[in-house]
C-alpha positions in Angstrom: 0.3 -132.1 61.9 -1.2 -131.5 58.4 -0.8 -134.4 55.8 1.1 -132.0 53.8 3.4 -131.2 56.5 3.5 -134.5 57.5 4.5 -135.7 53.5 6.9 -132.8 53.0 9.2 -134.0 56.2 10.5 -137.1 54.9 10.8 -136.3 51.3 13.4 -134.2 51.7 16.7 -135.1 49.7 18.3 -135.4 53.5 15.7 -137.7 54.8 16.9 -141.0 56.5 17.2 -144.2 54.0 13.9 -146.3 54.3 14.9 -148.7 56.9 16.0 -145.4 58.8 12.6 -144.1 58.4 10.3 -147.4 59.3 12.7 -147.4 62.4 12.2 -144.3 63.4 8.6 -144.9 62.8 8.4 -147.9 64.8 10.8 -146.7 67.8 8.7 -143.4 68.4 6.1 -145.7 69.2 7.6 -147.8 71.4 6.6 -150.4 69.4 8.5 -154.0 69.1 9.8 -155.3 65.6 7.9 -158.1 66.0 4.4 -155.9 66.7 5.3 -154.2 63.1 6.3 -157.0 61.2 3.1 -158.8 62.3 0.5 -156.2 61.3 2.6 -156.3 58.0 2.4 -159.5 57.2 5.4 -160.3 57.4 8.7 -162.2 59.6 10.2 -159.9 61.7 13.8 -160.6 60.4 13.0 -159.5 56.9 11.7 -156.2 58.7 15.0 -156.1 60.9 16.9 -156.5 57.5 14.6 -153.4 55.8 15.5 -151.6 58.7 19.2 -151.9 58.6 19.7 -151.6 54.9 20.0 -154.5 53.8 17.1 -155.6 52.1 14.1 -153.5 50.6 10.5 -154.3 50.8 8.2 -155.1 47.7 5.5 -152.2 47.1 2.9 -154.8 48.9 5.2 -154.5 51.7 5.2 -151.3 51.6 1.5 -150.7 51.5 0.7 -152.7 54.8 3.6 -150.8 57.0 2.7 -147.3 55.0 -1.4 -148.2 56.0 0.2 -148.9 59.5 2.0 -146.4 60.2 -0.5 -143.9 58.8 1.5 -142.4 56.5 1.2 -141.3 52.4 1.9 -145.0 50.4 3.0 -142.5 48.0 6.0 -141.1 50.1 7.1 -144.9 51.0 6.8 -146.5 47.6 8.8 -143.5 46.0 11.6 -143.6 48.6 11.4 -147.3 48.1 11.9 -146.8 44.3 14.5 -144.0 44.7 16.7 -146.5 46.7 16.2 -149.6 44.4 17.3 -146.8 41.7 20.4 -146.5 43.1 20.9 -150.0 44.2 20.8 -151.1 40.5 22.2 -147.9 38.9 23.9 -146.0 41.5 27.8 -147.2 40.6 26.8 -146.0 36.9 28.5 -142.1 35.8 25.2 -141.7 34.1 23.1 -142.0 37.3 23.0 -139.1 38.3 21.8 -137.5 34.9 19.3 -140.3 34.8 18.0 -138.9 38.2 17.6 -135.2 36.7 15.9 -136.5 33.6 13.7 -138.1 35.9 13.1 -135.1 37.9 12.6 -133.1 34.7 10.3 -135.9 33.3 8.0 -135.7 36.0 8.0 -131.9 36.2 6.7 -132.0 32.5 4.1 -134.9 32.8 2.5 -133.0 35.9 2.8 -129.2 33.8 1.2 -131.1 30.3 -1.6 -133.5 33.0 -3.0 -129.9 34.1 -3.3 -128.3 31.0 -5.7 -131.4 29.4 
C-alpha cells in the first residue's frame, strides 16, 4: 500500500477516534498493550486509557507510537488535535463554524504557500 493510500484511509471524516485507531493498529498485529506502550515510552494504562477514550496522548506521545506503527506523525498529531478541539470546544454553538474556518484557513495558507 502506497503512503498516500495508506494517509488518505484514516483521515477520513468517518475514521475511528484515536484510541480506536492505535487499537486497531495494535490488534492487527497481534501485538500486547504492554509491547506498544513499551516501545512508546510509556505505562501501558495510560495507553489502555488512549485507547478507550479517555485520555489523549501529548504530540511526544504521539511521535513514538506514530514512528512505531509506521505511520504519517502528521495524520496522528492532527487527529490528536482535531479531538482535543472538540474536547475543549465541542459543547460550544460556534464550534462547528470554528471547524469550517479552520478548514477554509488551511485551504488559503496552502493556495497563497504555492504561489510565493
Amino acid at each position: 500500500m502506497s503512503r498516500q493510500s495508506q494517509s488518505n484511509r484514516y483521515t477520513a471524516a468517518t475514521s475511528p477516534s484515536l484510541g480506536a485507531w492505535l487499537r486497531q493498529l495494535r490488534t492487527a498485529r497481534k501485538l500486547p498493550l504492554r509491547a506498544v506502550a513499551g516501545e512508546a515510552e510509556m505505562d501501558s494504562t495510560l495507553l489502555s486509557k488512549i485507547e478507550l477514550g479517555q485520555r489523549l496522548p501529548t504530540a511526544d506521545q504521539v511521535q513514538a507510537l506514530a514512528k512505531f506503527f509506521k505511520v504519517p506523525f502528521e495524520d496522528m498529531e492532527a487527529k490528536r488535535l482535531a479531538e482535543r478541539f472538540w474536547l475543549d470546544h465541542g459543547d460550544s454553538p460556534a464550534a462547528g463554524k470554528a471547524a469550517l474556518l479552520l478548514r477554509e484557513q488551511a485551504v488559503g495558507y496552502k493556495t497563497a504557500k504555492k504561489t510565493d
